[in-house]
Each structure stands twice: as C-alpha cells, then as structure tokens.
C-alpha positions as CSV (number, residue, x, y, z in Angstrom):
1,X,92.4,-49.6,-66.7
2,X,93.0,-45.5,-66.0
3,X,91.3,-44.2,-69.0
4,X,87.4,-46.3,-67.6
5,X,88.2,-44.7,-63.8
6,X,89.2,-41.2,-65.3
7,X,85.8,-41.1,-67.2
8,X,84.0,-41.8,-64.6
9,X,82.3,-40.1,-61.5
10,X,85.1,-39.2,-59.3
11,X,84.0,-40.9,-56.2
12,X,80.9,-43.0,-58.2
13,X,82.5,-46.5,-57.4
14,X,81.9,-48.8,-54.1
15,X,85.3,-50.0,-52.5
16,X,84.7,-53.8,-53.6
17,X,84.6,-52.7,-57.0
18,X,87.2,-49.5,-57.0
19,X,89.9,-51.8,-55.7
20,X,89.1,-55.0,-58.2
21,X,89.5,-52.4,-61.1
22,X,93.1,-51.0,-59.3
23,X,94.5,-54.3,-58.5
24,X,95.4,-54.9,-62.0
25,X,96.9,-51.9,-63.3
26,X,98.7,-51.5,-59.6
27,X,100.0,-54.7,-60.5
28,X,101.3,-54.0,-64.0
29,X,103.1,-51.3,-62.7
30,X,104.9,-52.6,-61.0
31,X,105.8,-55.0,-63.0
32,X,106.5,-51.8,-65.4
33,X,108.9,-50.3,-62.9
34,X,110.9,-53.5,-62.2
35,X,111.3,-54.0,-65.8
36,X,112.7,-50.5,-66.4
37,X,114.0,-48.9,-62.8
38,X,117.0,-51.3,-61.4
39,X,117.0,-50.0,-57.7
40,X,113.6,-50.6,-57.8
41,X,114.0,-54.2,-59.1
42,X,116.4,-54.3,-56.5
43,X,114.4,-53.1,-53.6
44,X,111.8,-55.4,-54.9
45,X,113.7,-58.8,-55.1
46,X,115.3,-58.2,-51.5
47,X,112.8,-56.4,-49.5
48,X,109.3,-57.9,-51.2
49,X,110.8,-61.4,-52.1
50,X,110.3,-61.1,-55.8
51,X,108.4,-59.4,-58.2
52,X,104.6,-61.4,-58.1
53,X,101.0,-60.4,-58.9
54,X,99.7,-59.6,-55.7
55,X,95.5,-60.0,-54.8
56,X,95.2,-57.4,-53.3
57,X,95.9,-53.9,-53.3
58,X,97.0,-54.0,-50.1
59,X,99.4,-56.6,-50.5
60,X,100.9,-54.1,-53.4
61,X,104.6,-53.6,-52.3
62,X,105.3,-50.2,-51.2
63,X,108.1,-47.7,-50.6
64,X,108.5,-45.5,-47.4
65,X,108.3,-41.8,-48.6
66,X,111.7,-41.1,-47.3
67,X,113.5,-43.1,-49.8
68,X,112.6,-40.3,-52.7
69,X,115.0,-38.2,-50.5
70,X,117.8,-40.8,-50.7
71,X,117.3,-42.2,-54.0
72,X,116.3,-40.5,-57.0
73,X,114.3,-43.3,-58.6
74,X,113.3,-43.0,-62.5
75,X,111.5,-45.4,-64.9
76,X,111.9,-43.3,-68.2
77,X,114.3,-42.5,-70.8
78,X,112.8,-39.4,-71.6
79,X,112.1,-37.1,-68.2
80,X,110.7,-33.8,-69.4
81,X,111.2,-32.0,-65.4
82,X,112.0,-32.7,-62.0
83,X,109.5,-32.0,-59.2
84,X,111.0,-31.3,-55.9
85,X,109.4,-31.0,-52.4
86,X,108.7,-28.3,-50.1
87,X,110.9,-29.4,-47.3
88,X,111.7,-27.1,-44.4
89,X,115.6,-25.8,-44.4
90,X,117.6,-28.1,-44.0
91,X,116.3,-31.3,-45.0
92,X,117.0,-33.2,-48.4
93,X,114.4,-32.6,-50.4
94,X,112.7,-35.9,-52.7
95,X,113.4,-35.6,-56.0
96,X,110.4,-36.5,-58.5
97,X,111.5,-37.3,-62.3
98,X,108.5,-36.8,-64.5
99,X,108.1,-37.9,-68.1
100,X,105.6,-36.3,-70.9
101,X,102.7,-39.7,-70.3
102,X,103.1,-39.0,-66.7
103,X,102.4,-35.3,-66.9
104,X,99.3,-36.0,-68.9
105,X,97.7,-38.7,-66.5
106,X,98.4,-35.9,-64.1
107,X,96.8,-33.3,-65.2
108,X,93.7,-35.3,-66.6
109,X,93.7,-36.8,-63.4
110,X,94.0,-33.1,-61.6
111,X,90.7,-32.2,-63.9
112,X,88.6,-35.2,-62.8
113,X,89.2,-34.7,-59.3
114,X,88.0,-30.9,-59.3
115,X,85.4,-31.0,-62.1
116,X,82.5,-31.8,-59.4
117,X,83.0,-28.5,-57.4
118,X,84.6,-26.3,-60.5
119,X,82.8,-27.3,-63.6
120,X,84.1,-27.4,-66.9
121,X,84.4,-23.8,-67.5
122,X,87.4,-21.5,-66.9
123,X,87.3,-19.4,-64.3
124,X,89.0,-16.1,-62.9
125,X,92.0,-17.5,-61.1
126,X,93.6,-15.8,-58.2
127,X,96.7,-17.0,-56.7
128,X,97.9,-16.5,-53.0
129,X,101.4,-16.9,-53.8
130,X,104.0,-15.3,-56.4
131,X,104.6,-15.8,-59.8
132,X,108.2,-16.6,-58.9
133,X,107.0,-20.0,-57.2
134,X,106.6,-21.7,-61.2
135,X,110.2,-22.8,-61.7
136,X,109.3,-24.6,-65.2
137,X,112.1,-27.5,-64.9
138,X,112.5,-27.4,-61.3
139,X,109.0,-27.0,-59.3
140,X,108.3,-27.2,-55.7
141,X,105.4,-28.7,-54.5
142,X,104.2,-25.7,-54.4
143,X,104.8,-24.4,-57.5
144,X,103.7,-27.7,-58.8
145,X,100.2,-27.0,-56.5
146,X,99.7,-23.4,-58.6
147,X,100.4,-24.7,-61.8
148,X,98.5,-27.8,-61.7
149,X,95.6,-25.3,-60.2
150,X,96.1,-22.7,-63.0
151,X,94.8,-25.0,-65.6
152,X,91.1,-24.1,-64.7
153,X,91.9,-20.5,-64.8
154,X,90.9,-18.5,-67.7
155,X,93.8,-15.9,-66.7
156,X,95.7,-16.2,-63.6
157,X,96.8,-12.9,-60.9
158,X,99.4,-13.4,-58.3
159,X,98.0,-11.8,-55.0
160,X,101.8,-11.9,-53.5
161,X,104.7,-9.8,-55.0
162,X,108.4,-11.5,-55.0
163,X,108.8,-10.4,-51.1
164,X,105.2,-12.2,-50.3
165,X,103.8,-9.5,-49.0
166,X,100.4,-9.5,-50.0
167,X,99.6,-6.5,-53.2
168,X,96.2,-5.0,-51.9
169,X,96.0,-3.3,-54.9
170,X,96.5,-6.0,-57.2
171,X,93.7,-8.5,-55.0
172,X,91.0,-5.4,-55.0
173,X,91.1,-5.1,-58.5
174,X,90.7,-8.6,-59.1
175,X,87.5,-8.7,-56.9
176,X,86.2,-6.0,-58.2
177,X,86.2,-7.1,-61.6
178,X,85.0,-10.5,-61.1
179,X,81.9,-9.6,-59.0
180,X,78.7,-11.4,-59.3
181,X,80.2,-14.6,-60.9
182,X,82.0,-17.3,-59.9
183,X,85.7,-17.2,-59.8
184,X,88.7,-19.6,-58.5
185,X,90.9,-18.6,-55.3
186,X,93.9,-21.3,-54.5
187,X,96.9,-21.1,-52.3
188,X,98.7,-23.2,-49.6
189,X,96.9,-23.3,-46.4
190,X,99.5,-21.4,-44.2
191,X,99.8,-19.0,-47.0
192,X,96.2,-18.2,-47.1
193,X,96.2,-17.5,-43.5
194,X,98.9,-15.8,-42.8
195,X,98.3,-13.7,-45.9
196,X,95.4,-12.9,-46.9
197,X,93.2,-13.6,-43.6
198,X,95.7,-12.0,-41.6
199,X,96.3,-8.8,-43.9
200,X,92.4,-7.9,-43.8
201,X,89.7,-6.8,-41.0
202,X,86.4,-8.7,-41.0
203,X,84.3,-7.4,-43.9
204,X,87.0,-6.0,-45.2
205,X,87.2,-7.8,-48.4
206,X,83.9,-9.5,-49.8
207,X,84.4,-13.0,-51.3
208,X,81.2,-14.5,-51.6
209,X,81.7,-15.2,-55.0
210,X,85.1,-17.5,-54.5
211,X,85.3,-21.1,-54.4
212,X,88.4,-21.2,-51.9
213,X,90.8,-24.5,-52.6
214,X,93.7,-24.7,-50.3
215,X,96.0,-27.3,-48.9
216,X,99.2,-28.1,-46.8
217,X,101.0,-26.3,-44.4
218,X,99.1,-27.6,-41.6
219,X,102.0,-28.2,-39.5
220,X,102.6,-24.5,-39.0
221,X,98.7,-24.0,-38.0
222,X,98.1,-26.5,-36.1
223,X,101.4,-24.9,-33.8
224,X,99.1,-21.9,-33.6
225,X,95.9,-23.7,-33.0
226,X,94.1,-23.4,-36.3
227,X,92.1,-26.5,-36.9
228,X,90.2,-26.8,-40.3
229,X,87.2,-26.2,-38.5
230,X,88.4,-23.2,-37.3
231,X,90.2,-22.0,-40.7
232,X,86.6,-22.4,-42.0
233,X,84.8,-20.3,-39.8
234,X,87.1,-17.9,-39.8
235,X,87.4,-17.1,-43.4
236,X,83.6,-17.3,-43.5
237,X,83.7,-14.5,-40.9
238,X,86.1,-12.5,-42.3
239,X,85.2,-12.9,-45.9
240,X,81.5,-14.1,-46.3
241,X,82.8,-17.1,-48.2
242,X,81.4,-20.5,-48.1
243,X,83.1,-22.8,-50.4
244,X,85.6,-23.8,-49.1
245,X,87.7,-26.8,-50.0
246,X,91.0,-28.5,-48.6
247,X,93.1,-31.2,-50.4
248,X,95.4,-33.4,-49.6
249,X,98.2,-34.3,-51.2
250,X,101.9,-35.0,-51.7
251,X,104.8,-34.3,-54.3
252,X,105.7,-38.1,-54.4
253,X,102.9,-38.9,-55.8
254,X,101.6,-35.4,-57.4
255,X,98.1,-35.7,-58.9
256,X,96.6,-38.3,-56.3
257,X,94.2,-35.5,-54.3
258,X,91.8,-36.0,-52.0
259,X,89.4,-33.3,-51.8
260,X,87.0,-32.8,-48.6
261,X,83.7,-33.7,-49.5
262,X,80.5,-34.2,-47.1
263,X,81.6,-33.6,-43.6
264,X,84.5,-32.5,-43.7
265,X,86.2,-35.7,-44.6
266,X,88.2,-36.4,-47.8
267,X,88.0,-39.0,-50.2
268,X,90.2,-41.0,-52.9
269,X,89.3,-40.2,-56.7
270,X,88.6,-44.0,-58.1
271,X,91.7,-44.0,-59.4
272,X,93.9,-43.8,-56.2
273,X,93.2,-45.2,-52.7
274,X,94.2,-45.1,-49.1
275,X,95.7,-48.2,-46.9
276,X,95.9,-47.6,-43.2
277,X,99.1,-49.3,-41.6
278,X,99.6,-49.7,-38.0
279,X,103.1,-48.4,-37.5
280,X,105.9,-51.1,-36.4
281,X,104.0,-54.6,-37.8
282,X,102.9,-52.4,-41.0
283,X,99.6,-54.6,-40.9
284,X,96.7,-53.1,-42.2
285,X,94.6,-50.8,-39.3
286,X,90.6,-51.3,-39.4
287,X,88.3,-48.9,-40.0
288,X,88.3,-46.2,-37.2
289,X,92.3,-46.7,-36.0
290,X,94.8,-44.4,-36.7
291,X,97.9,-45.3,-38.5
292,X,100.8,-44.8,-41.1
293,X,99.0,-43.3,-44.3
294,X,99.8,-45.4,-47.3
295,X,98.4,-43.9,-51.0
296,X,98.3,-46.2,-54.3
297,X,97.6,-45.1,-57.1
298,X,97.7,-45.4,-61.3
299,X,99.0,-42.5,-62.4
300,X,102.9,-42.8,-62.1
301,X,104.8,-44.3,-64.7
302,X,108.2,-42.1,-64.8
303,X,109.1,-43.3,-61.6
304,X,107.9,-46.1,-59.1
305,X,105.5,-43.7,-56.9
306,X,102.8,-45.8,-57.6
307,X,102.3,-47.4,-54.0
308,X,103.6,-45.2,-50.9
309,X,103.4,-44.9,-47.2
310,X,103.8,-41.6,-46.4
311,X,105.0,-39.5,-43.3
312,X,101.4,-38.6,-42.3
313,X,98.7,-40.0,-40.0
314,X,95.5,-40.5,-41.0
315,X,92.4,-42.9,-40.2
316,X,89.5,-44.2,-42.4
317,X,86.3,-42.9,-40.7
318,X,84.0,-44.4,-43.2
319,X,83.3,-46.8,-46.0
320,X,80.9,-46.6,-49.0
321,X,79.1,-44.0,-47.1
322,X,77.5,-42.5,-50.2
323,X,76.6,-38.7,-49.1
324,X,76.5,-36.3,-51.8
325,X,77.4,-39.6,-54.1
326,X,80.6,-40.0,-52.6
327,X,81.7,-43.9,-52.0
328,X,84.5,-45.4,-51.3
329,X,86.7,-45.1,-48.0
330,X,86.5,-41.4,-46.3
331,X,89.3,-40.3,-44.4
332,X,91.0,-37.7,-42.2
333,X,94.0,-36.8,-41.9
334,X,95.5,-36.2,-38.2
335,X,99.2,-34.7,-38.6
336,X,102.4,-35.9,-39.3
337,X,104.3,-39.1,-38.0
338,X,107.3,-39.4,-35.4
339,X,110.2,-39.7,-37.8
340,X,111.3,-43.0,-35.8
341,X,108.0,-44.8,-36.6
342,X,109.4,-44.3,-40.2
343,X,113.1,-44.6,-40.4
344,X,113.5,-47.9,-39.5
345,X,111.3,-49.0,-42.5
346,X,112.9,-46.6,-44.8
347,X,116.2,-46.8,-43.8
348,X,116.1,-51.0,-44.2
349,X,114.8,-50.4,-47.8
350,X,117.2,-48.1,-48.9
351,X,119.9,-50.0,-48.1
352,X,118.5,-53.0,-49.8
353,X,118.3,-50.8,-52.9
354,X,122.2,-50.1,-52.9
C-alpha cells in the first residue's frame, strides 16, 4: 500500500479515498508491531483491548508522544542508528531506533513530499546550522532535519561555524556563486532568525534566488512575537526572497512532513494524515476545533510510531479544498499543549506497558 501513495501526487488524493487506501497498511502495522515489539503487544492488549482490525483510521490505536521518552520501543533486529529529539535541558529526550527499510521509506518519502516545490534536480544547498549537528549514529532532530534536507543538495555549506555564530564570509561566497539560479536554503526556524535575519541589515544580503525551507522552534518565536506571517514578511523585506516554506514535523515519527501549501496552511502527504482529538475524552474534534494533534502514518516499521498524538495543538481548517491541487485535510498548527492535558494519557499507558 506505500509504494501506489509514494508514486503518486503528493497531495492528489480526496480524504474518502486517502484514508480507505491507509486503513489497511495502518492496520497491518500494527499487527506488525505486536507481533515483534512486546511492550507494544503489551500496551495493546491492556490499554486498546486486544490487537483487532480497526475501520477506521481513526479508530487506529495510538501512543501519547511522551511514552518514546520513557520507553525505548523497537520492532527490529537489525537497528542501523538511533534518532534522538531536540529536547530543551533537562528533559529526557525520546529515543527513535531506526532500521535500514525504515530509513529508505524515509527518505523516499522525504523526496515525495518536496519534489513539487524543489524538482528533481539537485540544487546548491546551504545550511543555517553547523556541520557538527550530523552525529551519524546519534542524530538530533535536528541533525536528522539537515541530513534528510541534504539529499537534494548537489554540495552542501554550513553557514554556522562550531560556536554558531554565523561565517559572513562563508554565506557571501555561496550567494555569490549561485547567482541567477535556483539554489536550496534550510535551517530551523529559530535558527534562521536569530541567525541569519538578525546578523544582516535590510538589503543587505540578496536572496531572490533561494527557496527558503524551515521548520520548528516556534516556541522560542512565538515568546518574542514572531508569527509565520510575520517571519515571512520579514525575510521578504530583508532579503527580497519569496519562497518561502515551513514544515512541520516531529522526531517520533521523522519523515511524515507537512509542508505549507496554498494559504499558508499545511497538508498531509497521502501517505500520512492528521486526527484532531479533543483533549480529556480523546474523541475526535470536527473540522474548525482545536485539539490534541494526532499523526498516522505508513512509514515506521522499526518501531511502533506509526499512529501518535503528539504534544502540539493544531486544528483542521479545511477539507478536499483542492487549491493549487492540494486535497485532503489542511491544517494549522497553533502551539504546544499544557503538559497536564497529556500526562494523564501517557502516564496510564506506560504503566500498562511495564
């Protein structure tokens, strides 16, 4: 069921249809990851009342995204790295155990989801980070984010040295050599603006020619009032650059990315989707309520990521809409949780799993 909704059109399919093709391989999964992760049986059998073919992919058991901090849950004899999050000091970060099949779903899936607003060709990469954040066998989230993102670079330049101070020299020359074609800029959202916007002057620094991906870190913005519409006006301003897209995404489930599309809003590739949950009862929130973001998707198979509600809010503003030939639900996402609404949940499940 992945390999027909990786061939196609990104965002080509109408919900009715995008969630009758899911429900099956969410399903088999797991089934997959009862069969060969025992906590997760566990969790399964006490928490879900048995392992069953559910109708739909809503009714697809999940797990709260805290329990990857407490647990670390694997499905595969053969893990190739370990993928851990960005948490803040402090916290217990989740610990993601990834195999050689799930890597490749990855970044296949990775390549689908960009292809529409990158193309097929290679292109001059610049990073807004260092080179010291790719840890091969032990990535953060973000050094997972620059990796995954360096695969549609032809050759990639760090714009930050070790310290993360930002190397003028090093970004000038870059520019300057890719002028008057198309080239890739990608970094976390906080680091983009506290780097590179805040190093330079308006006009400064011309990037017209940049395609501008970012994501995360929007806690730390939104403390100093920088909305998305405002981050996009202002490195229009500054910069003369106009594409300019966000993602979202999470290391529990790395590769499922929803890239803004028309209006600002983002949307699920066909092979993931978004759930709304109304925090408490955990029912399913209609379309234009906020809730508890839950994310399925198909492309876990080391570990039982495949269905989880997550620490963020978010809200489906739209369904099947079709601008730009995006269907499906269209979402935003509106901040973080209160870690009470969660830890109930999470806390119930992972003692269920011991």
């Amino acid at each position: 069921m992945f390999e027909p909704l990786l061939q196609a059109s990104p965002y080509s399919l109408r919900q009715a249809e995008k969630e009758a093709r899911l429900l099956p391989g969410l399903n088999e999964l797991t089934r997959f990851h009862y069969e060969h992760c025992a906590p997760y049986a566990h969790i399964i059998d006490a928490a879900w009342g048995g392992l069953k073919d559910e109708r739909t992919i809503a009714d697809v058991p999940f797990l709260p995204v805290q329990i990857f901090k407490q647990l670390e849950l694997s499905s595969t004899a053969a893990p190739t790295m370990t993928l851990q999050s960005s948490g803040t000091s402090g916290q217990t970060p989740s610990r993601i155990v990834v195999d050689a099949e799930t890597a490749d779903r990855q970044s296949r899936a990775l390549v689908a989801t960009f292809r529409p607003i990158l193309g097929d060709s290679r292109l001059p990469f610049l990073a807004i980070d260092t080179k010291d954040v790719i840890k091969p066998n032990n990535l953060t989230a973000r050094g997972a984010g620059v990796l995954g993102m360096m695969k549609f670079g032809a050759k990639a330049t760090f714009a930050l040295a070790p310290d993360l101070e930002v190397d003028d020299a090093v970004i000038r020359r870059f520019v300057e050599a890719n002028r008057g074609r198309p080239f890739l800029i990608f970094g976390f959202t906080f680091l983009v603006w506290t780097k590179l916007f805040d190093y330079y002057a308006d006009g400064e620094l011309d990037l017209s020619d940049a395609i501008l991906v970012h994501s995360g870190g929007w806690k730390k913005l939104e403390e100093k009032k920088v909305s998305n519409a405002v981050f996009r006006a202002s490195l229009k301003r500054r910069f003369n650059v106009e594409k300019i897209y966000n993602f979202y995404g999470f290391v529990e489930q790395i590769g499922s990315m929803f890239v803004e599309g028309p209006g600002g809003l983002l949307y699920p590739p066909n092979f993931t989707d978004a759930i709304v949950r109304r925090p408490g009862s955990w029912d399913v929130a209609p379309e234009g309520e906020e809730g508890v973001l839950q994310v399925v998707s198909l492309l876990p198979k080391s570990y039982p990521g495949h269905s989880v509600l997550t620490e963020d809010r978010g809200m489906v503003v739209a369904t099947d809409a079709g601008q730009e030939g995006h269907y499906g639900k269209a979402i935003v996402v509106a901040g973080r949780v209160a870690k009470a609404e969660l830890r109930g949940c999470s806390d119930i499940i992972a003692a269920e799993a011991r």
